[in-house]
KOLNU-885620 format. One record per residue (C-alpha): residue number from 1; x, y, z. Coordinates in Angstrom, 3 decimals. Layout:
REM KOLNU-885620
{k = NUM | X = X | Y = Y | Z = Z}
...
***
This chain:
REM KOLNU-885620
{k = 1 | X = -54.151 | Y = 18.883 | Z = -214.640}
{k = 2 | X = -54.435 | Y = 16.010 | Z = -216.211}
{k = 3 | X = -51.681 | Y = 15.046 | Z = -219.179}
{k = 4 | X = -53.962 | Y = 14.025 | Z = -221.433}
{k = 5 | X = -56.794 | Y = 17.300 | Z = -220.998}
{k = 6 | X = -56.883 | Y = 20.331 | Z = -224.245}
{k = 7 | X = -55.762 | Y = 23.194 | Z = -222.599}
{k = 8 | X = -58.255 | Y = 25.983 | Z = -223.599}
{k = 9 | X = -57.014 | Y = 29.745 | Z = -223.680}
{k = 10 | X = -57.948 | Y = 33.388 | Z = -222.514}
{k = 11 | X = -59.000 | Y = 35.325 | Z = -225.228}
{k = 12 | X = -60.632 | Y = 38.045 | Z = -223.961}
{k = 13 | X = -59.554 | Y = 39.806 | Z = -220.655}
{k = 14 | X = -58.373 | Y = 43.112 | Z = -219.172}
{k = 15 | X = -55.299 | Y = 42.931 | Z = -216.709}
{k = 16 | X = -52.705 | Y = 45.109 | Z = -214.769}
{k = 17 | X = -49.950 | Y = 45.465 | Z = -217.017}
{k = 18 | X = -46.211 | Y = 45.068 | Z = -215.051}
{k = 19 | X = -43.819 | Y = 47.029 | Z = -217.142}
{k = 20 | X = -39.834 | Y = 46.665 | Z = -216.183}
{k = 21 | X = -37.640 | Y = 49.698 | Z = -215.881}
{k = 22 | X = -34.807 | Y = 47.321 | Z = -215.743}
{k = 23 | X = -35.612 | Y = 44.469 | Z = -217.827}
{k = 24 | X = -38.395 | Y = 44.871 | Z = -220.934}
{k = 25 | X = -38.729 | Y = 41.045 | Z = -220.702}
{k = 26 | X = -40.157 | Y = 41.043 | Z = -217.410}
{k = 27 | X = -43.167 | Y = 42.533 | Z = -218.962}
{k = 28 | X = -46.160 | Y = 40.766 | Z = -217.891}
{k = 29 | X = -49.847 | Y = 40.941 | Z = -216.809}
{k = 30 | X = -50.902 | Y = 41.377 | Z = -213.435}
{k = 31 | X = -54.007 | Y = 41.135 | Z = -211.700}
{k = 32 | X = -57.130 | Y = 40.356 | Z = -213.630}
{k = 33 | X = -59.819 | Y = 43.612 | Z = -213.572}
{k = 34 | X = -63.037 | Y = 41.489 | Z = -214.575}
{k = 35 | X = -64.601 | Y = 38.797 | Z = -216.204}
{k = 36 | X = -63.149 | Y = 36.854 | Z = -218.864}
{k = 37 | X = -63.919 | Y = 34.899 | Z = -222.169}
{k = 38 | X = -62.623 | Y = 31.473 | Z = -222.556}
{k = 39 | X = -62.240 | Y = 29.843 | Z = -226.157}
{k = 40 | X = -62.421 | Y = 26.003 | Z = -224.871}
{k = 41 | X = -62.057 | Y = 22.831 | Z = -227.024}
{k = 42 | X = -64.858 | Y = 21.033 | Z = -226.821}
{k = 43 | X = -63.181 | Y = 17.885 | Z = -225.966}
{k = 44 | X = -61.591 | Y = 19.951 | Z = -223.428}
{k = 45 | X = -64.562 | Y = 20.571 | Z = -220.563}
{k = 46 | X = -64.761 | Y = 18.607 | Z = -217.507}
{k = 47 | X = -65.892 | Y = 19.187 | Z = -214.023}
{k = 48 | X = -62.480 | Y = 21.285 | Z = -213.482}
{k = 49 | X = -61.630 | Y = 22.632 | Z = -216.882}
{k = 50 | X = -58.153 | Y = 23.880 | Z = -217.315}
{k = 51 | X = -57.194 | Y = 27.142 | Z = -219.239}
{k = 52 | X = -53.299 | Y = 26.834 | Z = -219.188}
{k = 53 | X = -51.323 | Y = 26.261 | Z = -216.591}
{k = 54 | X = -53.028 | Y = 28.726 | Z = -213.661}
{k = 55 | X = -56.493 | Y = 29.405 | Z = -214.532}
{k = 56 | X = -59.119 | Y = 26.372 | Z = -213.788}
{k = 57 | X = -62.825 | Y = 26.664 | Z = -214.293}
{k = 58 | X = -65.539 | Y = 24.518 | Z = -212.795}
{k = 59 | X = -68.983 | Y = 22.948 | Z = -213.301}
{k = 60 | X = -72.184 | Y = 23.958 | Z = -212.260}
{k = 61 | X = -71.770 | Y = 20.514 | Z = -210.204}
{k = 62 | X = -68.676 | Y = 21.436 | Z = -208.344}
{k = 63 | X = -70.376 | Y = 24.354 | Z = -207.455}
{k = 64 | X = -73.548 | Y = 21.988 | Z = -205.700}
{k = 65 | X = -71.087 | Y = 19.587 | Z = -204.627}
{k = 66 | X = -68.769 | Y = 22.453 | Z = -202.771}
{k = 67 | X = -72.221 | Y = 23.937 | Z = -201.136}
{k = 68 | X = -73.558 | Y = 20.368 | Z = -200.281}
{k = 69 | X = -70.139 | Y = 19.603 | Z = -198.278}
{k = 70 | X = -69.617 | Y = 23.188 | Z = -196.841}
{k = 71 | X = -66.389 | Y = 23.506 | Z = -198.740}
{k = 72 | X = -63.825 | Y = 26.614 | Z = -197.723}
{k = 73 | X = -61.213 | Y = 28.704 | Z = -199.047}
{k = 74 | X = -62.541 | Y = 29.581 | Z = -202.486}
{k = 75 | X = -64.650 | Y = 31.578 | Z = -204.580}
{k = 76 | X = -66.226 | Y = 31.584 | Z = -208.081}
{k = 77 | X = -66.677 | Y = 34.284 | Z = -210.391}
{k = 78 | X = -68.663 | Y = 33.891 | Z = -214.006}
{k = 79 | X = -66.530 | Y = 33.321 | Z = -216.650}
{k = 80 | X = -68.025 | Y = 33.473 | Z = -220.789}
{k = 81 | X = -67.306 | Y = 30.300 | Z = -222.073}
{k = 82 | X = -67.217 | Y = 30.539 | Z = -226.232}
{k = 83 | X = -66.447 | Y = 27.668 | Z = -228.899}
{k = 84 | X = -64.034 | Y = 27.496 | Z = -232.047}
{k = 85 | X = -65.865 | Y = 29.189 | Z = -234.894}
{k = 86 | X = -67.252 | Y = 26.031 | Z = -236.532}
{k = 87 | X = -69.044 | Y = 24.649 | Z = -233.740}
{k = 88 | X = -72.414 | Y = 25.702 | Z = -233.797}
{k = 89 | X = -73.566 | Y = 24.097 | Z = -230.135}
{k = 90 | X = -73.578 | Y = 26.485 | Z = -227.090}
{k = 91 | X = -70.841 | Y = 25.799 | Z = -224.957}
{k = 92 | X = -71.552 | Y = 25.123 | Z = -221.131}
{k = 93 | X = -71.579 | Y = 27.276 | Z = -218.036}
{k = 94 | X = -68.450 | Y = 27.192 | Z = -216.303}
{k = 95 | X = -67.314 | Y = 29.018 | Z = -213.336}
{k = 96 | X = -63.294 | Y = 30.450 | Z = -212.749}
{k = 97 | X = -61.532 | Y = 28.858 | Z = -209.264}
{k = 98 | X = -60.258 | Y = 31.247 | Z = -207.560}
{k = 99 | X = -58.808 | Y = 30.054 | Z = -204.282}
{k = 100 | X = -58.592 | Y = 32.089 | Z = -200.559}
{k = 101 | X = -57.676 | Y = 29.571 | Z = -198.425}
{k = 102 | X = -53.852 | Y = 30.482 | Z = -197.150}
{k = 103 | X = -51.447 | Y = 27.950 | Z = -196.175}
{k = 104 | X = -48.797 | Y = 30.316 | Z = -194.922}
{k = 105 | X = -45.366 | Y = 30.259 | Z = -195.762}
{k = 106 | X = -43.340 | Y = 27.441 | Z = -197.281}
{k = 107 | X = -42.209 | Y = 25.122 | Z = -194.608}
{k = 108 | X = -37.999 | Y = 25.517 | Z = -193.968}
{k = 109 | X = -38.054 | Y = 22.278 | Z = -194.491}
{k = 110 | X = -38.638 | Y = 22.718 | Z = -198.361}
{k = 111 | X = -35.490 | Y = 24.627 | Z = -198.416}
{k = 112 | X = -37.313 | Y = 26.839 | Z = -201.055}
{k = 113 | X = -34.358 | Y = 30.178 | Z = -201.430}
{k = 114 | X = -34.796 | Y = 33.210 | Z = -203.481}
{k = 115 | X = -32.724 | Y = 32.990 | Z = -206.261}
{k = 116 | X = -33.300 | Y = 35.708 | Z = -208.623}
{k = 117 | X = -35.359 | Y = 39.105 | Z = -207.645}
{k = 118 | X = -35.649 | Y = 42.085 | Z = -209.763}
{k = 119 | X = -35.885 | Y = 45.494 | Z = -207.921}
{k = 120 | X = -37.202 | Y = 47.055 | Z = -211.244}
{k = 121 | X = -40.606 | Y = 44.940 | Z = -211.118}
{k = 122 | X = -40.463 | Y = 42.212 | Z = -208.310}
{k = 123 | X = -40.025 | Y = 39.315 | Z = -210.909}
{k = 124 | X = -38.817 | Y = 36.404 | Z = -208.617}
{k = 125 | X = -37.603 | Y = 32.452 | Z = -209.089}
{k = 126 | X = -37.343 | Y = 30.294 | Z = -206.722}
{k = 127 | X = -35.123 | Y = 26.976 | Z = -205.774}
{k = 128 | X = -36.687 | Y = 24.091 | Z = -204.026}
{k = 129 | X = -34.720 | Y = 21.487 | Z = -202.452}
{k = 130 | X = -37.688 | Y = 19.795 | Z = -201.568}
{k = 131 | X = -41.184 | Y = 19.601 | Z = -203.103}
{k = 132 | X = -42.801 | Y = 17.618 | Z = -201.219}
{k = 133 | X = -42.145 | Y = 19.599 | Z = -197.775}
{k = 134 | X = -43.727 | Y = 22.690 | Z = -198.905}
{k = 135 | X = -46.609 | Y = 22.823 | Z = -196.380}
{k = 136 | X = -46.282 | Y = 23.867 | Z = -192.696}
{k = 137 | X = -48.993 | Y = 22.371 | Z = -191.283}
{k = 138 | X = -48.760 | Y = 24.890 | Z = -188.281}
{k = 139 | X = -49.320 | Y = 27.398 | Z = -190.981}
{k = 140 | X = -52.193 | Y = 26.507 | Z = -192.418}
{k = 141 | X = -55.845 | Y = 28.266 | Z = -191.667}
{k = 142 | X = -58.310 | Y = 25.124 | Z = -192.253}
{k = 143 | X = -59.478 | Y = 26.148 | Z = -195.810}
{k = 144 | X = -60.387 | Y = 22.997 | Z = -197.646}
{k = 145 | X = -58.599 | Y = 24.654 | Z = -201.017}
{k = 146 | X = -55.263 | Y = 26.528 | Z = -199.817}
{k = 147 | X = -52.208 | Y = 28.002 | Z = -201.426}
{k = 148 | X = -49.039 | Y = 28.363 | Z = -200.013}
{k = 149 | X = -46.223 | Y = 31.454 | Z = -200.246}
{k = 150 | X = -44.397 | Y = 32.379 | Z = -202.797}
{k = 151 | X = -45.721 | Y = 29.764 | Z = -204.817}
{k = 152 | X = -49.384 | Y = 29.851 | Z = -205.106}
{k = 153 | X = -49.836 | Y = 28.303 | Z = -208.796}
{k = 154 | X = -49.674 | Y = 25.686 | Z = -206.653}
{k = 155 | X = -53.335 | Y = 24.235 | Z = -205.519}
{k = 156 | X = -53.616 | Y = 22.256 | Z = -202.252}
{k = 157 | X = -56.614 | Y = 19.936 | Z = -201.205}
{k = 158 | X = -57.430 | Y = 19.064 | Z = -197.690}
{k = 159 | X = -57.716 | Y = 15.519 | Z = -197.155}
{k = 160 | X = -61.030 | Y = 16.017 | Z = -196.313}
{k = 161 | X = -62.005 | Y = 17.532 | Z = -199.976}
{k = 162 | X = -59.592 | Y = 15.083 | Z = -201.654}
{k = 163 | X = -62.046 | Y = 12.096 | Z = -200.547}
{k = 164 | X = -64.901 | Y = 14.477 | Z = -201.556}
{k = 165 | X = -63.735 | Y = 14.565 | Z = -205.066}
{k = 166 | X = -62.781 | Y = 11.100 | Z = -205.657}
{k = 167 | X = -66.065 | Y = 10.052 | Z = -204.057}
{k = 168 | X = -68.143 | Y = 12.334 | Z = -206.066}
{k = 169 | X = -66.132 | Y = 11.300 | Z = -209.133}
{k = 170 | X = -65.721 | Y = 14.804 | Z = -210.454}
{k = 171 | X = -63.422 | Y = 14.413 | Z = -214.134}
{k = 172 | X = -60.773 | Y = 16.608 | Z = -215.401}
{k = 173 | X = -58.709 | Y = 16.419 | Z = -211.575}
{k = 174 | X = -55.817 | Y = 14.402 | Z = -210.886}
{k = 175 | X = -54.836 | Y = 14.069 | Z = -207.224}
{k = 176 | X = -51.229 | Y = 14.079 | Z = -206.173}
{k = 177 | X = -50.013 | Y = 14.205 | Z = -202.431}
{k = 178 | X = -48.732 | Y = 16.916 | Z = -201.480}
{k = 179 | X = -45.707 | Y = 14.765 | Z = -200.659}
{k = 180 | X = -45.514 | Y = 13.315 | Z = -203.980}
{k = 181 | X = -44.931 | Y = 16.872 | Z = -205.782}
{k = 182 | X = -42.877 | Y = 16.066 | Z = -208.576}
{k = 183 | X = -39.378 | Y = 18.534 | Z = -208.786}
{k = 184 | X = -35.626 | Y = 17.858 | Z = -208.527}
{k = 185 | X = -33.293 | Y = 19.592 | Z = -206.460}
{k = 186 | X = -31.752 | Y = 22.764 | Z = -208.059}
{k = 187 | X = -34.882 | Y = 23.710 | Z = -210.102}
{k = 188 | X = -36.463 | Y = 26.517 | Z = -210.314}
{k = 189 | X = -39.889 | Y = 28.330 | Z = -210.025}
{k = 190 | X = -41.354 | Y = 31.695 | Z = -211.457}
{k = 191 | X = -42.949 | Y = 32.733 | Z = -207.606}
{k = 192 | X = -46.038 | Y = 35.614 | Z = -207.511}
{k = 193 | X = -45.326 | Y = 39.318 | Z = -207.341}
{k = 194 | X = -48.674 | Y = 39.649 | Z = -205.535}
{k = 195 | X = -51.648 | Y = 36.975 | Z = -204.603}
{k = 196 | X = -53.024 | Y = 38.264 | Z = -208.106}
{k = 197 | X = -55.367 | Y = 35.173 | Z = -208.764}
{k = 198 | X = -57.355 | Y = 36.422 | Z = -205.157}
{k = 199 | X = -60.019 | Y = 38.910 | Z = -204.860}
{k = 200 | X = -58.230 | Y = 42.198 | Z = -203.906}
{k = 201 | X = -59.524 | Y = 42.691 | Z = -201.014}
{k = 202 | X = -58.357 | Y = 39.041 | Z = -199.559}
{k = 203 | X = -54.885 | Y = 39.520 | Z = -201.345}
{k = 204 | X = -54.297 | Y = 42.840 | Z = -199.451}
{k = 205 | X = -55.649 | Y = 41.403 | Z = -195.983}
{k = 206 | X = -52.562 | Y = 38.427 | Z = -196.506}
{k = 207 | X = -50.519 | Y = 40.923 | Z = -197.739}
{k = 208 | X = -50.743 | Y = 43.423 | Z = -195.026}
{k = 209 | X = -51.180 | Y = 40.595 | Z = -192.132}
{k = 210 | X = -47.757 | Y = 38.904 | Z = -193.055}
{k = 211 | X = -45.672 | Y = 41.440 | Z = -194.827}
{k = 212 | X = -45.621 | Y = 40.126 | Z = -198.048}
{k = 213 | X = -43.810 | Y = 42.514 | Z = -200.072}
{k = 214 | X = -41.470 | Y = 43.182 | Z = -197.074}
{k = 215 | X = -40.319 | Y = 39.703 | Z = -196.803}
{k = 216 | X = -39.794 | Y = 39.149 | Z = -200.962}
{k = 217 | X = -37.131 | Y = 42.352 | Z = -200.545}
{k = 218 | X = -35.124 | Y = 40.961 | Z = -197.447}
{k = 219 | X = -35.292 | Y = 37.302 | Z = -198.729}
{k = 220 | X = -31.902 | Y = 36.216 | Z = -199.101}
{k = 221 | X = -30.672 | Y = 35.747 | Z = -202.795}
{k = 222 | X = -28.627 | Y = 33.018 | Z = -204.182}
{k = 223 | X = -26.347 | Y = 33.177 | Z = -206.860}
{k = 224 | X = -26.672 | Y = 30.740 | Z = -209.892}
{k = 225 | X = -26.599 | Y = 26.914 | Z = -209.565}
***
C-alpha cells in the first residue's frame, strides 16, 4: 500500500470468532462468513483501495483489465462501499481481492522459523532471516496473484501482471520486488492460523493437499531472540 493512501475500515461484517483457552488475548476473528460494508474516505479510493493492512478492494477497471489479460489466481466478491455521514455523494463500486493463487511454502532459504505457537488456538509468529528469499520458485503454481505459507498477508505479482499494472497505470499500487521486501533479521511476523482470506473450499483443498495444520504443530520452535 502506498504510504501516503487513507486507510478505510470494516464496519460491518460477520466472522469466525477464535477464542483462547490458554491465552484471552489471542482472541481474534477468523474467517469472514459474507459480504462486508466498507466506510472509505473519499480521498481514499483508487483502482486498489486499501482497508487496513489485509483487506484490498478493486475497481470496476481492474476487474476489465484482469479479464482483458486472462489474469489467474484470484477472485472478487461484492463488497458495500458507504461514506462518512456528511458526504452526501454515492460512493463507488468496489470489489474485495481475494487471492487463490499458491506459492507453496517459504523457500529454506528465507530461514523463516517458528518462534512462538500456541496449542490453545494456533496463534503463531514467525522469524525471517531473509525477506527477500521467501519464494520457491519450484513451488509456485503459475497464478499471476500468489501467496506464499505461513505468511499470506503477503501479496505476490507475477512479472507478467506487474508490467500489466504499470502499463495500464492502475493508482493506489506500489510495486516492490519480491527481493526488495523490506525486514531485518530477528523480526517477527503474526503467520495465518488458516488461509482465512480464501474461499473455503480453495483453503481446505491447500490445506488438505499439503498438510497445513500438520506441519504448523511439528514446526520447530525457537526460543526468544
Amino acid at each position: 500500500m502506498p504510504d501516503e493512501q487513507h486507510f478505510g475500515e470494516v464496519i460491518d461484517s460477520e466472522c469466525e470468532r477464535i477464542s483462547c483457552c490458554v491465552d484471552p488475548g489471542h482472541r481474534r476473528a477468523g474467517r469472514r462468513l459474507g459480504e462486508f460494508t466498507a466506510l472509505v474516505d473519499p480521498r481514499a479510493i483508487r483502482d486498489f483501495t486499501w482497508i487496513g493492512a489485509y483487506e484490498v478492494l478493486i475497481s470496476p477497471k481492474v476487474l476489465r483489465l484482469f479479464d482483458k489479460h486472462r489474469v489467474t489466481g484470484f477472485d472478487a466478491k461484492p463488497v458495500k462501499v458507504t461514506y462518512p455521514e456528511d458526504i452526501e455523494v454515492a460512493p463507488p463500486e468496489l470489489f474485495s481481492l481475494v487471492v487463490t493463487g499458491w506459492g507453496g511454502f517459504v523457500s529454506a532459504a528465507a530461514g523463516t522459523r517458528l518462534k512462538e505457537w500456541c496449542h490453545g488456538c494456533g496463534y503463531n509468529k514467525y522469524v525471517i532471516a531473509d525477506p527477500s528469499q521467501l519464494i520457491d520458485a519450484a513451488a509456485w503454481d503459475g497464478s499471476d496473484i500468489f501467496v506464499v505459507w505461513p505468511l499470506p498477508v503477503y501479496r505476490f505479482a507475477s512479472d507478467r501482471l506487474a508490467e500489466i499494472l504499470r502499463t495500464e497505470g492502475v493508482s493506489g499500487l506500489e510495486l516492490v520486488p519480491a527481493t526488495s521486501i523490506p525486514g531485518k533479521q530477528s523480526g517477527w511476523v503474526v503467520g495465518a492460523d488458516t488461509l482465512t482470506l480464501m474461499p473455503e473450499a480453495r483453503a481446505r483443498e491447500l490445506e488438505q493437499r499439503f498438510k497445513i495444520s500438520q506441519w504448523l504443530v511439528e514446526a520447530p520452535r525457537e526460543g526468544p531472540s
